[in-house]
C-alpha positions as CSV (number, residue, x, y, z in Angstrom):
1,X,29.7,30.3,3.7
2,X,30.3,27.7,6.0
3,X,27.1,27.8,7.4
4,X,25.4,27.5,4.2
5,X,27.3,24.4,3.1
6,X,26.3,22.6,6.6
7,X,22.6,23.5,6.0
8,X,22.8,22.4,2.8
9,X,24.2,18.6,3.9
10,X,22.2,18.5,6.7
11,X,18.7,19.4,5.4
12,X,18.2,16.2,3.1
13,X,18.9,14.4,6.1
14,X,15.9,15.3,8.3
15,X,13.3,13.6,7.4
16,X,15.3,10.7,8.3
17,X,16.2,12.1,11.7
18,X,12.3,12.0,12.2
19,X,11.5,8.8,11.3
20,X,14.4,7.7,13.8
21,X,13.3,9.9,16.3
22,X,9.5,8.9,16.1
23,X,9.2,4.9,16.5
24,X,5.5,5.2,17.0
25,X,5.0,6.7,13.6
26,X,7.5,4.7,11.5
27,X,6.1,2.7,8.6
28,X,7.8,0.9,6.0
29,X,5.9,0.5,2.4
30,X,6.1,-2.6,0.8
31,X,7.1,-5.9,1.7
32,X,10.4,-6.7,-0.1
33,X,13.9,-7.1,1.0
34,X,14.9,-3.7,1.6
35,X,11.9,-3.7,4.3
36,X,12.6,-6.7,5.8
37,X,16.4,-5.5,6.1
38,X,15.0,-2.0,8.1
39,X,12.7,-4.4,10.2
40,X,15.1,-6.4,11.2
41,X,17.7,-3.1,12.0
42,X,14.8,-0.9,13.8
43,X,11.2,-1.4,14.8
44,X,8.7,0.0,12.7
45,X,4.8,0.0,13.6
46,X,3.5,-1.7,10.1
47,X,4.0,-2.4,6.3
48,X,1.8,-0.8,4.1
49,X,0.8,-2.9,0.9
50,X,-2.0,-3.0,-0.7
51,X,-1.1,-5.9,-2.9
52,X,0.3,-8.2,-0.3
53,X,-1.8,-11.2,0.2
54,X,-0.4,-11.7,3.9
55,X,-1.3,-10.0,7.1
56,X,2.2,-10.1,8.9
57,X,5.8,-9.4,6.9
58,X,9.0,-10.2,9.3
59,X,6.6,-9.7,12.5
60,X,5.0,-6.7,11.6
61,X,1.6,-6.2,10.3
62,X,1.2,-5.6,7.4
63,X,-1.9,-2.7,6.6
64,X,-3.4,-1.0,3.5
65,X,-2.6,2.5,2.6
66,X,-6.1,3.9,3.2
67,X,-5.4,2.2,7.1
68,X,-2.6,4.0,7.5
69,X,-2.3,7.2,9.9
70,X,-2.4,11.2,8.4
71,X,1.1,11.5,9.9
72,X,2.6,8.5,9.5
73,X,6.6,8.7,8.8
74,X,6.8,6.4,5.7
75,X,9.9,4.9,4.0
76,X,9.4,3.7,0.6
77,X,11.1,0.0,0.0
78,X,9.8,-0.6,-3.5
79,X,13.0,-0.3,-5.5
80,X,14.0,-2.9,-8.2
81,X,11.6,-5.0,-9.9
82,X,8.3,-6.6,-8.6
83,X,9.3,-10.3,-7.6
């Protein structure tokens, strides 16, 4: 039983252990505070927006989705209301 309860906390919790563990293939999307907040805590390789006017967000370039690698690690950002 134990076993099963461990699994069960610790399974929603890898795909966050890979995007730690894979700085090449981190990418945040969207350029709003909750990005710039991860940007400044870890480095990430780019920001994927396709509505962003700018080329660079908090130092890191900022890309289009259809730029954006088949295996790239991606954490949403996009929570709240557009600003």
């Amino acid at each position: 039983m134990t076993g099963t309860i461990l699994r069960a906390l610790r399974e929603p919790l890898m795909p966050l252990g890979a995007f730690l563990a894979n700085p090449s293939r981190r990418y945040v999307f969207g350029t709003a505070p909750y990005a710039a907040a991860i940007i400044d805590t870890i480095p990430v390789r780019s920001v994927i927006d396709d509505l962003s006017k700018t080329t660079d967000f908090h130092g890191v370039s900022v890309i289009r989705l259809a730029d954006a690698p088949k295996d790239a690690l991606v954490v949403t950002t996009t929570l709240g209301r557009p600003h």
